[in-house]
C-alpha positions as CSV (number, residue, x, y, z in Angstrom):
1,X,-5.6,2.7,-57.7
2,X,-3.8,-0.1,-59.0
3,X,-2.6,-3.5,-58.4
4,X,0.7,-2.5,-57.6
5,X,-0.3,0.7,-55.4
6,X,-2.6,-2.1,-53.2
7,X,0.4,-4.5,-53.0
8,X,2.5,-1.5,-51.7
9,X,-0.2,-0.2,-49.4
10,X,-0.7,-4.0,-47.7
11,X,2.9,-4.7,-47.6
12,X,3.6,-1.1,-45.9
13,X,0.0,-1.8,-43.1
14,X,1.0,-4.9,-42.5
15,X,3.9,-4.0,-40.9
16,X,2.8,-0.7,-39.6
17,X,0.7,-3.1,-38.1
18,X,2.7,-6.2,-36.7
19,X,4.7,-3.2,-35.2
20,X,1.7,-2.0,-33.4
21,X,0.7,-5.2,-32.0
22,X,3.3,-6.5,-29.5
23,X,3.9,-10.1,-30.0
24,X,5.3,-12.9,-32.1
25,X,3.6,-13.3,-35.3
26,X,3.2,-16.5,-37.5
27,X,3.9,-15.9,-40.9
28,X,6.3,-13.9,-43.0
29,X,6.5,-11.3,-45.8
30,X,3.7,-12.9,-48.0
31,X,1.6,-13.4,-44.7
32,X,1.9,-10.0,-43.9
33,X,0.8,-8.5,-47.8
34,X,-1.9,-10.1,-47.7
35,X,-3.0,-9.6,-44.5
36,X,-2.4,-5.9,-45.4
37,X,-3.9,-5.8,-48.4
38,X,-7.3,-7.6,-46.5
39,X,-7.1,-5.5,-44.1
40,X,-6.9,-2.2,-46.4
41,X,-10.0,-3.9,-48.0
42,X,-11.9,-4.5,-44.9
43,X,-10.8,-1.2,-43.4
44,X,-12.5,1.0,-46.6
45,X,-15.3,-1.2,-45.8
46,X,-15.9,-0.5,-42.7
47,X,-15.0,2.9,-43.1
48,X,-18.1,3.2,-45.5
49,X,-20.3,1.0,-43.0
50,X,-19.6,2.6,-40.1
51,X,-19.4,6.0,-40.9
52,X,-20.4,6.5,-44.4
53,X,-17.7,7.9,-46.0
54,X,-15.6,6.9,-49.0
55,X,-12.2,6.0,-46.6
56,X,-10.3,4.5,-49.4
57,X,-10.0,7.6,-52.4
58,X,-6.5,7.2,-53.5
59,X,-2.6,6.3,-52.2
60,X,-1.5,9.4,-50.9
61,X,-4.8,9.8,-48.8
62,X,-4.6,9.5,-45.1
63,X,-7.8,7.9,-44.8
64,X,-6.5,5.3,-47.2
65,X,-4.0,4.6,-45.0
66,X,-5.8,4.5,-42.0
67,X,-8.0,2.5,-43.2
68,X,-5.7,-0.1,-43.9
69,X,-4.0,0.2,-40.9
70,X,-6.9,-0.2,-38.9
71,X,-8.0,-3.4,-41.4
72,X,-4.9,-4.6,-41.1
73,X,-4.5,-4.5,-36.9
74,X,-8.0,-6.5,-36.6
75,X,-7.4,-8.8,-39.0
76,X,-3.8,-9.6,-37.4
77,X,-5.4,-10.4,-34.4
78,X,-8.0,-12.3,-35.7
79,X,-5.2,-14.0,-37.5
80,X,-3.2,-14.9,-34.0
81,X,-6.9,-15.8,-32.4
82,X,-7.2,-18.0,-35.0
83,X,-3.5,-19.2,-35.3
84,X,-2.9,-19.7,-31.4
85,X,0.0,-20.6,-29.9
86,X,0.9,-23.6,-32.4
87,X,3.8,-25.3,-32.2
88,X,5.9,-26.6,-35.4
89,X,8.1,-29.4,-35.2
């Protein structure tokens, strides 16, 4: 896949996940790209790890997009753990 496809792929799990998470996010559209495009990343990894299997084999795969999805979910929590409840004046 390429650059633009992974861009597209983050951008679209990022928000499929921020919309599964309840809550008020930190952050906006870059925030959320590359938090999807991480998470697709780590997703295909742990895809492999976990279960052996190849998750991430091309856009219009479903276990691509899980995958990212799934990335994308942990490492937006992760991202609020780590973000917290701070306050900006």
């Amino acid at each position: 896949m390429g650059i633009i496809a992974w861009i597209f792929i983050g951008l679209l799990a990022g928000i499929i996940a921020k919309a599964l998470v309840p809550g008020k996010d930190p952050g906006g559209i870059i925030i959320t790209m590359l938090i999807g495009i991480a998470g697709g990343l780590l997703g295909g990894w742990l895809g492999k790890v976990i279960f052996g299997v190849d998750s991430i084999d091309g856009f219009f795969d479903v276990s691509t997009w899980i995958a990212a999805v799934v990335g994308s979910i942990i490492l937006l929590v992760l991202y609020r753990v780590i973000t917290g409840n701070r306050r900006h004046a």
